[in-house]
Phi, psi and omega in degrees: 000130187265137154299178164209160181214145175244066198290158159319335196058053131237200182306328177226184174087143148203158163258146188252127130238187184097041164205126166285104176272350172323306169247155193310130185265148178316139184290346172306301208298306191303266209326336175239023126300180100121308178296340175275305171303343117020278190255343173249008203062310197211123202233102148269135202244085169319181165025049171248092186290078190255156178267159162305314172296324185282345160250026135309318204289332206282325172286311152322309154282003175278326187162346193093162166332162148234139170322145163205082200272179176076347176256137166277142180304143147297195186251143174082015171228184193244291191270017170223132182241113180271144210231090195233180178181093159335152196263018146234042168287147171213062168231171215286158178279166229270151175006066151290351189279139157340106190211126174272114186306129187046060175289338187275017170263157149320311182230093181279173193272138196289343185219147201227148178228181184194124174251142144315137160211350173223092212236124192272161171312340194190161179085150166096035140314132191242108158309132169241122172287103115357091185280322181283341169308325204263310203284352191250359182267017203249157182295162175277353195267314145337305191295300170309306205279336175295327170316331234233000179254153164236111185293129181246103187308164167161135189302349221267013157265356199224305218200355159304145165306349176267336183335178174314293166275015174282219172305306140311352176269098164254150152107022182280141159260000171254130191294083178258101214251089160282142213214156193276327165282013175259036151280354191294138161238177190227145151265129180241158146306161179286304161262132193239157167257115196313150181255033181223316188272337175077358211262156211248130181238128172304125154238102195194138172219146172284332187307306243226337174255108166273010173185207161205154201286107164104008190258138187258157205254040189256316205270007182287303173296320176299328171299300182311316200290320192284333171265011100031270175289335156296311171306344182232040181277120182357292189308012175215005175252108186253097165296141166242135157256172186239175185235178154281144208028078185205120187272119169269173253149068200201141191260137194310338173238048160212010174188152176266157172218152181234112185296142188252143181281232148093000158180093190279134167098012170272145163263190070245164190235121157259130159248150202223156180216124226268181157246119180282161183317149202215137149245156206292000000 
Protein backbone atom coordinates (compact mmCIF):
# COMPACT_ATOMS: atom_id res chain seq x y z
CA UNK A 1 0.00 0.00 0.00
CA UNK A 2 1.40 3.39 -1.26
CA UNK A 3 0.68 6.06 1.14
CA UNK A 4 -0.34 9.84 -0.70
CA UNK A 5 0.15 12.84 1.88
CA UNK A 6 -1.89 15.79 0.90
CA UNK A 7 -0.58 19.27 3.07
CA UNK A 8 -2.88 21.58 4.14
CA UNK A 9 -1.02 24.49 2.70
CA UNK A 10 -1.41 26.14 5.81
CA UNK A 11 1.23 25.97 9.03
CA UNK A 12 0.59 22.51 10.20
CA UNK A 13 -1.85 19.62 9.09
CA UNK A 14 -2.28 16.94 5.99
CA UNK A 15 -4.38 14.25 4.79
CA UNK A 16 -3.09 10.69 4.35
CA UNK A 17 -4.81 7.76 2.40
CA UNK A 18 -4.09 4.78 0.70
CA UNK A 19 -4.47 3.28 3.78
CA UNK A 20 -6.47 0.84 5.89
CA UNK A 21 -6.94 1.25 9.71
CA UNK A 22 -9.60 -0.94 9.95
CA UNK A 23 -6.84 -3.46 10.77
CA UNK A 24 -4.04 -3.40 13.23
CA UNK A 25 -1.37 -1.74 11.31
CA UNK A 26 2.14 -2.83 10.53
CA UNK A 27 5.15 -1.62 12.31
CA UNK A 28 6.59 -0.34 8.79
CA UNK A 29 2.77 1.52 8.55
CA UNK A 30 3.52 3.04 12.42
CA UNK A 31 6.99 4.37 11.56
CA UNK A 32 5.84 6.52 8.67
CA UNK A 33 2.98 7.27 10.53
CA UNK A 34 4.76 8.63 13.10
CA UNK A 35 7.40 10.24 10.52
CA UNK A 36 4.26 12.25 8.81
CA UNK A 37 3.27 13.28 12.37
CA UNK A 38 6.30 14.62 12.61
CA UNK A 39 6.56 16.87 10.13
CA UNK A 40 2.90 17.91 9.62
CA UNK A 41 1.70 17.89 13.13
CA UNK A 42 -1.84 16.97 12.46
CA UNK A 43 -2.66 14.05 10.22
CA UNK A 44 -6.27 13.01 9.04
CA UNK A 45 -7.07 9.65 7.50
CA UNK A 46 -10.57 10.12 5.33
CA UNK A 47 -12.50 7.32 4.57
CA UNK A 48 -11.58 5.05 7.35
CA UNK A 49 -14.24 2.90 8.60
CA UNK A 50 -13.01 1.95 11.99
CA UNK A 51 -14.36 0.26 14.82
CA UNK A 52 -13.73 0.85 18.35
CA UNK A 53 -11.47 -1.97 18.62
CA UNK A 54 -9.30 -0.74 15.43
CA UNK A 55 -8.72 2.39 17.35
CA UNK A 56 -7.47 0.77 20.12
CA UNK A 57 -5.21 -1.17 18.11
CA UNK A 58 -4.16 1.86 16.32
CA UNK A 59 -3.14 3.80 19.67
CA UNK A 60 -1.48 1.28 20.71
CA UNK A 61 0.98 0.99 18.03
CA UNK A 62 1.29 4.67 18.23
CA UNK A 63 3.08 4.64 21.84
CA UNK A 64 0.29 3.09 24.11
CA UNK A 65 -2.50 4.42 26.20
CA UNK A 66 -1.77 7.92 27.83
CA UNK A 67 -3.71 9.14 31.01
CA UNK A 68 -6.80 10.67 30.74
CA UNK A 69 -8.23 11.85 33.53
CA UNK A 70 -11.81 13.79 34.64
CA UNK A 71 -13.26 11.91 31.51
CA UNK A 72 -15.41 8.88 31.98
CA UNK A 73 -14.97 5.80 29.33
CA UNK A 74 -17.47 4.94 27.33
CA UNK A 75 -19.08 1.64 28.38
CA UNK A 76 -17.06 -1.49 27.94
CA UNK A 77 -13.71 0.31 27.20
CA UNK A 78 -10.76 1.59 29.63
CA UNK A 79 -9.44 3.98 26.86
CA UNK A 80 -11.97 5.80 24.73
CA UNK A 81 -13.90 8.60 26.16
CA UNK A 82 -16.78 10.22 23.78
CA UNK A 83 -16.31 13.62 23.24
CA UNK A 84 -20.14 14.36 22.43
CA UNK A 85 -22.97 16.90 22.36
CA UNK A 86 -26.48 16.55 21.60
CA UNK A 87 -28.33 18.44 18.99
CA UNK A 88 -30.90 20.41 21.85
CA UNK A 89 -27.89 20.52 24.60
CA UNK A 90 -27.23 24.22 25.47
CA UNK A 91 -24.50 24.44 27.75
CA UNK A 92 -21.50 26.16 26.59
CA UNK A 93 -19.44 23.95 24.23
CA UNK A 94 -17.14 21.67 25.13
CA UNK A 95 -12.71 23.14 24.89
CA UNK A 96 -13.18 26.16 23.23
CA UNK A 97 -10.45 27.30 24.49
CA UNK A 98 -6.70 27.00 23.41
CA UNK A 99 -5.16 23.91 24.96
CA UNK A 100 -2.17 21.08 24.66
CA UNK A 101 -4.00 18.15 25.97
CA UNK A 102 -3.50 17.38 30.01
CA UNK A 103 -0.65 19.86 30.07
CA UNK A 104 -1.22 19.65 33.56
CA UNK A 105 0.04 16.02 34.30
CA UNK A 106 3.36 15.16 34.43
CA UNK A 107 4.17 13.33 31.82
CA UNK A 108 0.88 14.87 29.42
CA UNK A 109 0.05 12.51 26.26
CA UNK A 110 2.52 13.15 22.96
CA UNK A 111 -0.28 12.50 21.06
CA UNK A 112 -3.93 12.70 20.67
CA UNK A 113 -6.75 10.98 18.60
CA UNK A 114 -10.48 11.58 17.59
CA UNK A 115 -12.58 9.09 15.17
CA UNK A 116 -15.62 10.64 13.79
CA UNK A 117 -18.86 8.97 14.60
CA UNK A 118 -21.46 11.29 14.19
CA UNK A 119 -20.75 14.39 12.13
CA UNK A 120 -23.25 17.25 11.70
CA UNK A 121 -24.14 18.82 8.44
CA UNK A 122 -22.03 22.01 9.00
CA UNK A 123 -19.99 23.43 12.34
CA UNK A 124 -17.63 21.58 14.43
CA UNK A 125 -14.35 22.62 12.89
CA UNK A 126 -11.35 21.96 15.49
CA UNK A 127 -8.61 24.91 14.78
CA UNK A 128 -5.07 23.78 15.15
CA UNK A 129 -1.91 26.47 16.07
CA UNK A 130 1.48 25.53 15.20
CA UNK A 131 3.31 26.45 18.42
CA UNK A 132 6.91 25.83 16.70
CA UNK A 133 5.45 28.07 13.61
CA UNK A 134 4.46 30.77 16.54
CA UNK A 135 7.93 30.41 18.61
CA UNK A 136 10.16 30.67 15.74
CA UNK A 137 8.40 33.80 14.06
CA UNK A 138 9.09 35.61 17.44
CA UNK A 139 12.06 38.44 18.02
CA UNK A 140 15.45 36.67 19.12
CA UNK A 141 15.20 38.73 22.04
CA UNK A 142 11.56 37.66 22.79
CA UNK A 143 12.65 34.27 22.46
CA UNK A 144 15.11 34.45 25.05
CA UNK A 145 13.56 35.79 27.72
CA UNK A 146 10.25 33.70 27.10
CA UNK A 147 13.21 30.51 27.66
CA UNK A 148 13.58 31.51 30.67
CA UNK A 149 10.15 31.27 32.42
CA UNK A 150 8.33 27.95 33.71
CA UNK A 151 4.38 27.81 33.62
CA UNK A 152 2.47 26.37 36.65
CA UNK A 153 0.03 24.07 35.19
CA UNK A 154 -3.35 23.02 36.67
CA UNK A 155 -7.13 21.18 35.95
CA UNK A 156 -8.63 23.49 38.63
CA UNK A 157 -10.18 25.78 36.46
CA UNK A 158 -11.53 23.27 34.73
CA UNK A 159 -12.35 20.34 36.39
CA UNK A 160 -12.23 21.23 40.18
CA UNK A 161 -15.78 20.88 41.65
CA UNK A 162 -16.28 24.84 41.31
CA UNK A 163 -14.75 24.89 37.57
CA UNK A 164 -16.12 25.34 34.45
CA UNK A 165 -16.92 21.41 34.33
CA UNK A 166 -17.82 21.12 37.68
CA UNK A 167 -20.69 20.58 39.65
CA UNK A 168 -22.67 23.46 38.29
CA UNK A 169 -22.20 22.68 34.47
CA UNK A 170 -25.52 20.76 34.45
CA UNK A 171 -27.40 19.46 31.43
CA UNK A 172 -23.84 18.37 29.79
CA UNK A 173 -24.10 14.96 27.52
CA UNK A 174 -20.31 14.28 27.85
CA UNK A 175 -19.50 11.88 30.92
CA UNK A 176 -17.36 14.25 32.53
CA UNK A 177 -16.24 13.42 36.38
CA UNK A 178 -14.72 16.28 38.21
CA UNK A 179 -12.60 15.95 41.11
CA UNK A 180 -10.83 17.69 44.09
CA UNK A 181 -7.29 16.37 42.47
CA UNK A 182 -7.59 18.43 39.77
CA UNK A 183 -5.99 21.53 42.17
CA UNK A 184 -2.88 19.59 41.98
CA UNK A 185 -0.03 21.62 39.91
CA UNK A 186 2.97 20.60 37.82
CA UNK A 187 5.63 22.61 36.13
CA UNK A 188 6.49 22.95 32.49
CA UNK A 189 8.74 25.54 30.63
CA UNK A 190 7.39 27.43 28.88
CA UNK A 191 9.02 27.17 25.83
CA UNK A 192 9.73 23.43 25.27
CA UNK A 193 12.37 21.62 22.92
CA UNK A 194 10.42 18.69 21.24
CA UNK A 195 11.88 15.60 22.11
CA UNK A 196 11.94 13.86 18.81
CA UNK A 197 12.63 16.84 16.46
CA UNK A 198 15.02 18.91 18.73
CA UNK A 199 12.64 22.01 17.52
CA UNK A 200 11.54 24.61 20.24
CA UNK A 201 7.87 25.05 20.64
CA UNK A 202 5.81 27.77 22.96
CA UNK A 203 3.52 25.32 25.60
CA UNK A 204 1.50 27.65 26.90
CA UNK A 205 -2.32 27.88 27.41
CA UNK A 206 -4.90 30.00 29.30
CA UNK A 207 -6.87 26.70 30.04
CA UNK A 208 -4.27 24.66 31.87
CA UNK A 209 -1.70 27.49 33.28
CA UNK A 210 -2.70 29.65 36.32
CA UNK A 211 0.30 31.08 36.42
CA UNK A 212 4.09 31.54 36.03
CA UNK A 213 6.78 30.74 38.67
CA UNK A 214 8.19 33.75 40.49
CA UNK A 215 5.59 36.31 38.66
CA UNK A 216 3.69 38.06 40.47
CA UNK A 217 0.09 37.16 38.96
CA UNK A 218 -1.80 39.86 37.47
CA UNK A 219 1.07 40.34 35.64
CA UNK A 220 1.95 36.60 35.02
CA UNK A 221 -1.75 36.54 33.46
CA UNK A 222 -1.37 39.98 31.26
CA UNK A 223 1.93 37.86 29.74
CA UNK A 224 -0.17 34.75 29.25
CA UNK A 225 -3.17 36.67 27.55
CA UNK A 226 -0.71 38.68 25.24
CA UNK A 227 1.02 35.56 23.96
CA UNK A 228 -2.18 34.42 23.71
CA UNK A 229 -2.76 36.08 21.14
CA UNK A 230 0.33 35.67 19.19
CA UNK A 231 -0.08 31.91 19.46
CA UNK A 232 -3.41 31.93 17.36
CA UNK A 233 -2.33 34.50 14.74
CA UNK A 234 -4.04 33.13 11.30
CA UNK A 235 -0.29 32.45 9.73
CA UNK A 236 0.08 29.38 12.48
CA UNK A 237 -3.80 28.27 12.33
CA UNK A 238 -4.83 25.14 10.21
CA UNK A 239 -8.90 24.81 10.29
CA UNK A 240 -9.59 21.01 9.92
CA UNK A 241 -13.00 20.17 8.82
CA UNK A 242 -14.35 17.14 9.52
CA UNK A 243 -16.01 14.29 7.38
CA UNK A 244 -17.61 11.02 8.00
CA UNK A 245 -15.41 8.14 8.77
CA UNK A 246 -12.30 10.01 9.31
CA UNK A 247 -9.73 9.29 12.25
CA UNK A 248 -7.82 12.75 13.12
CA UNK A 249 -4.43 13.09 14.99
CA UNK A 250 -1.97 15.47 16.47
CA UNK A 251 0.84 15.90 18.28
CA UNK A 252 0.62 17.94 21.78
CA UNK A 253 3.80 19.14 21.70
CA UNK A 254 3.78 21.19 18.85
CA UNK A 255 -0.04 22.50 18.64
CA UNK A 256 -2.79 23.62 20.36
CA UNK A 257 -6.10 22.98 19.44
CA UNK A 258 -9.56 24.59 20.12
CA UNK A 259 -13.05 23.17 19.30
CA UNK A 260 -15.36 25.45 17.14
CA UNK A 261 -19.43 25.52 17.44
CA UNK A 262 -21.74 26.25 14.34
CA UNK A 263 -23.96 23.26 14.76
CA UNK A 264 -26.68 24.01 16.93
CA UNK A 265 -29.62 21.67 16.50
CA UNK A 266 -27.05 18.95 15.57
CA UNK A 267 -25.89 16.00 17.44
CA UNK A 268 -22.14 15.13 17.18
CA UNK A 269 -19.87 12.52 18.67
CA UNK A 270 -15.75 11.80 18.47
CA UNK A 271 -14.51 8.97 20.35
CA UNK A 272 -11.06 9.77 21.17
CA UNK A 273 -7.72 8.25 22.87
CA UNK A 274 -4.93 9.90 24.35
CA UNK A 275 -1.04 8.35 22.90
CA UNK A 276 1.10 8.25 25.83
CA UNK A 277 4.97 9.49 25.09
CA UNK A 278 6.69 7.45 22.15
CA UNK A 279 10.43 7.35 20.56
CA UNK A 280 11.28 7.89 17.13
Amino acid sequence: MSLTVEPSGKACGAYVTGLDLSHPPTDRLIAEIRSLLLEHKVLAFPGQSMSDDALEAFTLAMGGFGDDPFFKPIEGREHIAAILREADEQTPLFAENWHSDWSFLEHPPAGTCLLAVDIPPKGGDTLFADQAAAFAALPDQRKDYLRSLTAIHSAKLAYAPEGTYGERDEGRSMAIEPDESARATQLHPLVQRHPETGVECLYSTLGYIVGIEGMDQAEAIALLSDLAQWQARDAFVYRHRWEHDMLVMWDNRSVLHKATGGYEGYRRELHRTTIAAWSG
